[in-house]
BALOBA-1460 file (C-alpha; in Angstrom, 3 decimals):
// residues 227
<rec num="1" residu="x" x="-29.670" y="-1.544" z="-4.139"/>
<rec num="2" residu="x" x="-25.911" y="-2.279" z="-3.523"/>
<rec num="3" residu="x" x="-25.023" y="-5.221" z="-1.010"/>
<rec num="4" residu="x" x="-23.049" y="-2.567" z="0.819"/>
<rec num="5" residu="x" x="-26.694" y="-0.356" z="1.103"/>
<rec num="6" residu="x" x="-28.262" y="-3.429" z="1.665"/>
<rec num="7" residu="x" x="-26.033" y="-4.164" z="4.551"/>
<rec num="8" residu="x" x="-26.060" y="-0.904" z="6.033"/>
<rec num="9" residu="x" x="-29.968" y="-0.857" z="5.958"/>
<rec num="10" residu="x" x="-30.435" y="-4.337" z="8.020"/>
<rec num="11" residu="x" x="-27.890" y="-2.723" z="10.513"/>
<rec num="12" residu="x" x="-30.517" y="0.131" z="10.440"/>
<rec num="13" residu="x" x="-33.961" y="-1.478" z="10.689"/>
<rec num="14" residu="x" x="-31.948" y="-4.025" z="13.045"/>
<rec num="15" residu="x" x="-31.608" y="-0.581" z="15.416"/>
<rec num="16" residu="x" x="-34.939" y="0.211" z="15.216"/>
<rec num="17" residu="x" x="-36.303" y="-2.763" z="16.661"/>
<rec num="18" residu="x" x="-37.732" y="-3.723" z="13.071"/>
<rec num="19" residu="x" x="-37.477" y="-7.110" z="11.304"/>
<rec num="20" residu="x" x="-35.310" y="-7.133" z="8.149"/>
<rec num="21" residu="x" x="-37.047" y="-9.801" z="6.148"/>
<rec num="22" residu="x" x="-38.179" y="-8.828" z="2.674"/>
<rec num="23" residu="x" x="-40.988" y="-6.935" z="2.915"/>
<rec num="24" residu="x" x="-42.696" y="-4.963" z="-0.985"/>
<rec num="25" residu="x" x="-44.165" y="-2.486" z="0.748"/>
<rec num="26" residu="x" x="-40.621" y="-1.606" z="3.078"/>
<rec num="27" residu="x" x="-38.488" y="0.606" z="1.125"/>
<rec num="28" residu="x" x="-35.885" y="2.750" z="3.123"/>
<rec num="29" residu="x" x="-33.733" y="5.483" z="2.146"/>
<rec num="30" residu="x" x="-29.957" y="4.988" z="3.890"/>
<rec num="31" residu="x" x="-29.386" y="8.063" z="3.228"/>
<rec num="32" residu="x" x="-31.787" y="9.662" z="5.066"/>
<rec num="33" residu="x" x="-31.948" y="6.735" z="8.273"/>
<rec num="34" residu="x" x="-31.621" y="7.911" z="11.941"/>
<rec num="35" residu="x" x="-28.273" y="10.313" z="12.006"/>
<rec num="36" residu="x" x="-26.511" y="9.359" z="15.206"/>
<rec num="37" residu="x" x="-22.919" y="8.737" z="15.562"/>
<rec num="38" residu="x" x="-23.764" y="4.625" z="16.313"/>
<rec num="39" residu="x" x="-24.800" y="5.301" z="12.551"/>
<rec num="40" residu="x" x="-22.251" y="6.939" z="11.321"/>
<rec num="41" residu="x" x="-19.756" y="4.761" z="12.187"/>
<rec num="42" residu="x" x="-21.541" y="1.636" z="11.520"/>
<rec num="43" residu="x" x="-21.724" y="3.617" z="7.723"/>
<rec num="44" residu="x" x="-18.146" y="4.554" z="7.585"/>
<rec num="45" residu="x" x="-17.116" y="0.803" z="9.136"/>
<rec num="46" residu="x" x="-19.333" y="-1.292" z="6.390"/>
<rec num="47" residu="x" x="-17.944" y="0.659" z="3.517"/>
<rec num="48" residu="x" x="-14.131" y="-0.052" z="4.681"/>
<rec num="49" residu="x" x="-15.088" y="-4.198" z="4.972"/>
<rec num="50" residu="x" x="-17.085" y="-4.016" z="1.898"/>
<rec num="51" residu="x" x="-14.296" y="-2.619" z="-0.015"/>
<rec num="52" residu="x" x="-11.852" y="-4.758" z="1.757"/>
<rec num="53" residu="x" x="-13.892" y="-8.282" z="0.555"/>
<rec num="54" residu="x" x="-14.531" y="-6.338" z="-2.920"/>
<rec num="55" residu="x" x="-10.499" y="-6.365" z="-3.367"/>
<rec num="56" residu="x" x="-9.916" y="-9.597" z="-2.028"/>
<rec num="57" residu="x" x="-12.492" y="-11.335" z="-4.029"/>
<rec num="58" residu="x" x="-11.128" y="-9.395" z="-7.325"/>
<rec num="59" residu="x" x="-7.334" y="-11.362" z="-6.222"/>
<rec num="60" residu="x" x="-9.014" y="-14.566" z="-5.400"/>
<rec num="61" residu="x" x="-10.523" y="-14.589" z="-8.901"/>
<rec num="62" residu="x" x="-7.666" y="-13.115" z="-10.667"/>
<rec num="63" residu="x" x="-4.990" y="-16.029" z="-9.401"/>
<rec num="64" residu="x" x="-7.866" y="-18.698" z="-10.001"/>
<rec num="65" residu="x" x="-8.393" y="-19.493" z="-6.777"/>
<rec num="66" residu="x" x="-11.765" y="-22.118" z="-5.958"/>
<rec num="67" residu="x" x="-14.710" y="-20.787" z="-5.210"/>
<rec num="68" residu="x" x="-14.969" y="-23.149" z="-2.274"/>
<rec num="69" residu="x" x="-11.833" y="-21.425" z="-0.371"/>
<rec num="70" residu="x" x="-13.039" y="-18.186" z="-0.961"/>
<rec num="71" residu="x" x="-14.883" y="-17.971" z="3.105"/>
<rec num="72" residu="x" x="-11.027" y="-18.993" z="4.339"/>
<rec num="73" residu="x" x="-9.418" y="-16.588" z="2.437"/>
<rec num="74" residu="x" x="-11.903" y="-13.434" z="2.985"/>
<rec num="75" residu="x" x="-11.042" y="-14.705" z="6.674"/>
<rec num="76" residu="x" x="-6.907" y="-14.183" z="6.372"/>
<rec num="77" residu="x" x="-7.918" y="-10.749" z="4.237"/>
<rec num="78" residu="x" x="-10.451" y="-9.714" z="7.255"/>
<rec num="79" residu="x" x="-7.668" y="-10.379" z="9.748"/>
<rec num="80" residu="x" x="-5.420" y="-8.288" z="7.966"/>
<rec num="81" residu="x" x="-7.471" y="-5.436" z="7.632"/>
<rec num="82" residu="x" x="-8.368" y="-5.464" z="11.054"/>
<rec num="83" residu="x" x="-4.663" y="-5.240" z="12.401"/>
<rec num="84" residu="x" x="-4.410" y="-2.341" z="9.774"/>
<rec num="85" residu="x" x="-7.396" y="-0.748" z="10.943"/>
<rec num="86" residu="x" x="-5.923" y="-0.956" z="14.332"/>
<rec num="87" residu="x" x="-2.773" y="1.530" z="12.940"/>
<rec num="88" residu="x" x="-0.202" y="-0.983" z="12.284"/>
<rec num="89" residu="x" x="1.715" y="-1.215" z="9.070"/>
<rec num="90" residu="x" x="1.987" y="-4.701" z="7.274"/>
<rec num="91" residu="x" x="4.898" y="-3.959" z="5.599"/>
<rec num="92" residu="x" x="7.127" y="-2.668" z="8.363"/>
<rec num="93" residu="x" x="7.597" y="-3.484" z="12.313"/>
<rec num="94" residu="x" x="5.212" y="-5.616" z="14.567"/>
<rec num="95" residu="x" x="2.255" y="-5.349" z="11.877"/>
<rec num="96" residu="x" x="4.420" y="-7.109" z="9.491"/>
<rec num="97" residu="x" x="5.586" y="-9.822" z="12.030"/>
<rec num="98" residu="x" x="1.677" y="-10.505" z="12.929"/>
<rec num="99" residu="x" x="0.874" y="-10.481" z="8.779"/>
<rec num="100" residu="x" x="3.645" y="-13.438" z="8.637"/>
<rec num="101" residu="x" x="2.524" y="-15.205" z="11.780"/>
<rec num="102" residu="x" x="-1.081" y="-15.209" z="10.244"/>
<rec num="103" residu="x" x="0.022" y="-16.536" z="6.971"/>
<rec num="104" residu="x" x="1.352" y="-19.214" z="8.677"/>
<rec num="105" residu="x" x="-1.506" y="-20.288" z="10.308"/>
<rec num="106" residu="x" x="-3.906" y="-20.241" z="7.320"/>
<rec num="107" residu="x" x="-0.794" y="-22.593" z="5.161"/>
<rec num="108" residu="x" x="-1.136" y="-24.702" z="7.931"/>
<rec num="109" residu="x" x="-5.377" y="-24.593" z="7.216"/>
<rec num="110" residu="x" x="-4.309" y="-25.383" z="3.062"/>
<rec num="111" residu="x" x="-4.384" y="-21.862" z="1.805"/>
<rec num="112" residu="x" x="-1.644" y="-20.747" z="-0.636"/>
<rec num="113" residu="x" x="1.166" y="-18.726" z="0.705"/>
<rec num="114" residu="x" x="1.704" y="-16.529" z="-3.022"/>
<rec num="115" residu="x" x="-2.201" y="-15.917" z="-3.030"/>
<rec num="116" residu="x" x="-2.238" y="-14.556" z="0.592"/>
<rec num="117" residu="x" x="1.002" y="-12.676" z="-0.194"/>
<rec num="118" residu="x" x="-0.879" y="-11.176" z="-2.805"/>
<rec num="119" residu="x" x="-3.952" y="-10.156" z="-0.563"/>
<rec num="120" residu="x" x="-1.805" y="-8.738" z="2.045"/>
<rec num="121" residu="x" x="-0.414" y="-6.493" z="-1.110"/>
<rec num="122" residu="x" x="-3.425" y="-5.336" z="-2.118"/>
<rec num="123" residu="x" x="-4.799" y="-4.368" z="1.513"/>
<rec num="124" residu="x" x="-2.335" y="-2.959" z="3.312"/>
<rec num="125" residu="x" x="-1.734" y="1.002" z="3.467"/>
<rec num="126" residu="x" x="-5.832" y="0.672" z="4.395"/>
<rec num="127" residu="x" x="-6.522" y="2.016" z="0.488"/>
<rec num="128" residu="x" x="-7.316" y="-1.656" z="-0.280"/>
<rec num="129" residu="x" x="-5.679" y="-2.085" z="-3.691"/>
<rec num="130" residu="x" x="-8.446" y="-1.031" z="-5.729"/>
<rec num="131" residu="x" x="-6.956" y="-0.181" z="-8.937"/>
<rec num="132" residu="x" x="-8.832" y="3.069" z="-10.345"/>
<rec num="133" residu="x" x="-9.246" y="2.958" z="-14.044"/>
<rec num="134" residu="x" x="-6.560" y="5.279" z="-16.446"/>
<rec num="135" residu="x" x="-7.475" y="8.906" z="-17.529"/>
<rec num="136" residu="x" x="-7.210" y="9.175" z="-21.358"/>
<rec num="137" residu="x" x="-5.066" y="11.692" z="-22.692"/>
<rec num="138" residu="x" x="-4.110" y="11.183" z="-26.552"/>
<rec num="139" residu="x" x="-5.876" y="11.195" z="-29.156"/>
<rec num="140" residu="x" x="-8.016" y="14.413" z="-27.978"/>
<rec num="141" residu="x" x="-11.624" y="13.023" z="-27.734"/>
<rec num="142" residu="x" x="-13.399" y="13.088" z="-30.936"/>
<rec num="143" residu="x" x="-10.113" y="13.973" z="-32.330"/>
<rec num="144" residu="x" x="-9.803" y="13.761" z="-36.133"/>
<rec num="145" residu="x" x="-6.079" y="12.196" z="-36.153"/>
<rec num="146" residu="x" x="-3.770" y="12.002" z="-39.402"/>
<rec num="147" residu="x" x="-0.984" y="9.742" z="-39.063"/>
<rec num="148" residu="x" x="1.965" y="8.933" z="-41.331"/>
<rec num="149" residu="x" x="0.572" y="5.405" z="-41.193"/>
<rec num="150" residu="x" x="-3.092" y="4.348" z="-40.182"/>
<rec num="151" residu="x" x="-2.227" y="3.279" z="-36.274"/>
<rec num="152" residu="x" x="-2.395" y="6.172" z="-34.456"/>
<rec num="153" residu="x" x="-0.934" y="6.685" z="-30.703"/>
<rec num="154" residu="x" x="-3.561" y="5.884" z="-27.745"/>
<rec num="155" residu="x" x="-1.989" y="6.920" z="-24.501"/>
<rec num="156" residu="x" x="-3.486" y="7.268" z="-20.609"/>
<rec num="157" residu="x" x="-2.283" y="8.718" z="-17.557"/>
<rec num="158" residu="x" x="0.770" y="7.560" z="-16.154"/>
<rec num="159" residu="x" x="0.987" y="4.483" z="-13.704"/>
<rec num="160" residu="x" x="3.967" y="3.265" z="-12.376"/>
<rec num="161" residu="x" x="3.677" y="-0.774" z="-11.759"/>
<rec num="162" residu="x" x="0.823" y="-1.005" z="-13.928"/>
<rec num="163" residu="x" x="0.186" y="-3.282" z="-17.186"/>
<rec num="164" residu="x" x="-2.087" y="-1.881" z="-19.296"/>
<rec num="165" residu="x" x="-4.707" y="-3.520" z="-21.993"/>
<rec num="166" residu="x" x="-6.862" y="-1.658" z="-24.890"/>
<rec num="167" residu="x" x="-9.037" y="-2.127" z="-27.038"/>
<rec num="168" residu="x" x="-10.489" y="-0.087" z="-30.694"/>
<rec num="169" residu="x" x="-13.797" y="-0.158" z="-31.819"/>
<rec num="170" residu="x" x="-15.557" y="0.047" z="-35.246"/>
<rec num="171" residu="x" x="-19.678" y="0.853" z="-34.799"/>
<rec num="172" residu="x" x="-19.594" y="-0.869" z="-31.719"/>
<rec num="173" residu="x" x="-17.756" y="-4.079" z="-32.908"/>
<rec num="174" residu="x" x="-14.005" y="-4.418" z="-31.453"/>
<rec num="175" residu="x" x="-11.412" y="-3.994" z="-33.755"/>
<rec num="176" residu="x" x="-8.390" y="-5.059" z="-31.916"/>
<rec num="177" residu="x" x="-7.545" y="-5.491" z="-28.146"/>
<rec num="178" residu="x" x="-4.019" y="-5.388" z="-27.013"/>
<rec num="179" residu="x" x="-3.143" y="-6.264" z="-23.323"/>
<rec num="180" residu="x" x="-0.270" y="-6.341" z="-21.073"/>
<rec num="181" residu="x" x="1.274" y="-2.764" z="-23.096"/>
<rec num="182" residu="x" x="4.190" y="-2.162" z="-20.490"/>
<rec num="183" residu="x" x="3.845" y="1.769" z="-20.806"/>
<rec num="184" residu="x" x="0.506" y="3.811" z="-20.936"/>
<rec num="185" residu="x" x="1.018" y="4.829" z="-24.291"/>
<rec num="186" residu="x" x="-0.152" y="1.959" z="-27.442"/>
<rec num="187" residu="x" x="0.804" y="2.911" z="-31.414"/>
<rec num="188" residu="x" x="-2.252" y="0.774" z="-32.969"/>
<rec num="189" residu="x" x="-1.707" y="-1.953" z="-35.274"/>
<rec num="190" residu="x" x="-2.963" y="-3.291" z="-37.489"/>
<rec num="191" residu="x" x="-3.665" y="-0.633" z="-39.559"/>
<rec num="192" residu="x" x="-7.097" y="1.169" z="-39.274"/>
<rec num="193" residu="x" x="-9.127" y="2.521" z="-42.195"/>
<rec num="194" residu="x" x="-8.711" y="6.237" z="-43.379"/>
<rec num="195" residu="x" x="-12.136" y="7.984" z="-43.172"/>
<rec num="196" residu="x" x="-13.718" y="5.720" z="-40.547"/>
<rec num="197" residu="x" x="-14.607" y="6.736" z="-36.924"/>
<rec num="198" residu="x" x="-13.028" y="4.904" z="-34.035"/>
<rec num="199" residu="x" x="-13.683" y="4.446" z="-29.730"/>
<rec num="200" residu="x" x="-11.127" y="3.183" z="-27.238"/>
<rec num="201" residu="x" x="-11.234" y="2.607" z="-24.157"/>
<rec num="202" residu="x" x="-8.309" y="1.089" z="-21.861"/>
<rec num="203" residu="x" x="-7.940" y="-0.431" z="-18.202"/>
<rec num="204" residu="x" x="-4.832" y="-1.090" z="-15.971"/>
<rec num="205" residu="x" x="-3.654" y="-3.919" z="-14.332"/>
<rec num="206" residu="x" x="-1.274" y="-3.930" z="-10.554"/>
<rec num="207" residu="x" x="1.862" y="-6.011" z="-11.121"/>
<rec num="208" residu="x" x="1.707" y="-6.900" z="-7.957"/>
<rec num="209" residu="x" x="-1.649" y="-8.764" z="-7.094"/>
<rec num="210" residu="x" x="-2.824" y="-9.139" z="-10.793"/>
<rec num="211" residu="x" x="-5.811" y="-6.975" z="-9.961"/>
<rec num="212" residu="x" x="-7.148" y="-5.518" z="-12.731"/>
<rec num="213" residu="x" x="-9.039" y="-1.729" z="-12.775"/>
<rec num="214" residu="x" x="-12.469" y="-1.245" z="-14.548"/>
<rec num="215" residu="x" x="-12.441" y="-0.010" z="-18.388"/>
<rec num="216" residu="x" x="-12.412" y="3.786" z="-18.221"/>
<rec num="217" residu="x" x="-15.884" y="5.305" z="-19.422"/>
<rec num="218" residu="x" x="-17.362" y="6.971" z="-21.287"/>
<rec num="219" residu="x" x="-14.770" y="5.429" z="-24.160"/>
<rec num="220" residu="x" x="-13.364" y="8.104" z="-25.940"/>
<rec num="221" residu="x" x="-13.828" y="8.800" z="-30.201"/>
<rec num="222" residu="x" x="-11.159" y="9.396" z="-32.831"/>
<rec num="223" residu="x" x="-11.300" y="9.797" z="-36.476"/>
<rec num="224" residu="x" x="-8.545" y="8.365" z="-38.847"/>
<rec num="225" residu="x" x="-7.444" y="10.840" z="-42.006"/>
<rec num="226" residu="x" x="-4.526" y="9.679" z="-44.236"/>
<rec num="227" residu="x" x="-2.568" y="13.216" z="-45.410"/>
């Protein structure tokens, strides 16, 4: 069970008067718990928070940032998201007046002004900042490829702002993993080996928070074939 069902079923059994202590012989389906609109919302309103901490724990651990601020710095993100949720935009107007005045007041606490900046980044427009992995596009998958040298191009969807790492496989063992490509597109090197079979896979990173999106999957195959 996901913390997010997890959290959404306690909510539940706390509605219906039951107690929401482990219990082996309790298992309930969310998905099928009391439909009212108290339910509904508390559904819709868990999944927003729970992506909102999701994202801000991805920053925190992408700049570094001790495990032991992590509770002050959910609590700057949770503010945030809040005055989103509440319609105002934290890059423009009175939203982004009331971003700055909170920042102040948690660099006053000892948080770090860059890290917070970074948060606010990947929160604001109420999408959160979760980076969604790259589509693959070239080589066709299970393409047999034939090169005028043995490093054949991988390429991905387009992302503007976006690094972007990959990585080659031989029979499950990596070849070679390249990160921070600027574009979406990689020509392999070194040199691969005419007649074997190959996977890739790639993921993409936001400039601006350092948050880094999932490996696509199911990596796609490619065959190498010197003409």
């Amino acid at each position: 069970m996901t913390p997010l069902n997890k959290r959404i079923e306690n909510w539940v059994a706390h509605l219906q008067g039951e107690s929401i202590s482990p219990a082996a012989d309790r298992v309930l389906d969310v998905t099928n718990a009391i439909d009212t609109p108290s339910t509904a919302r508390y559904k819709n309103t868990a999944a927003i928070w729970y992506a909102a901490e999701t994202t801000i724990r991805l920053v925190l651990d992408t700049w570094g940032v001790s495990v032991a601020q992590y509770a002050m710095y959910i609590a700057f993100g949770r503010e945030l998201v809040k005055l989103s949720q509440s319609g105002w935009s934290l890059a423009t107007g009175y939203g982004k007046e009331m971003s700055t005045v909170l920042r102040h007041k948690w660099v006053d606490r000892g948080l770090s002004s860059a890290v917070m900046e970074a948060i606010q980044l990947a929160v604001q427009g109420g999408s959160f900042g979760l980076v969604t992995p790259p589509t693959p596009l070239l080589p066709a998958n299970n393409d047999i490829v034939s090169p005028h040298t043995l490093g054949p191009t991988l390429a991905c969807s387009v992302a503007a702002l976006h690094t972007f790492d990959f990585r080659v496989f031989h029979a499950g063992v990596l070849v070679v993993q390249h990160n921070d490509n600027a574009t979406e597109s990689w020509l392999v090197t070194p040199d691969l080996v005419s007649g074997n079979l190959y996977t890739w896979d790639a993921r993409k990173k936001e400039t601006a928070t350092g948050v880094y999106s999932e490996w696509f999957t199911p990596a796609w195959s490619f065959g190498i074939v010197m003409p």
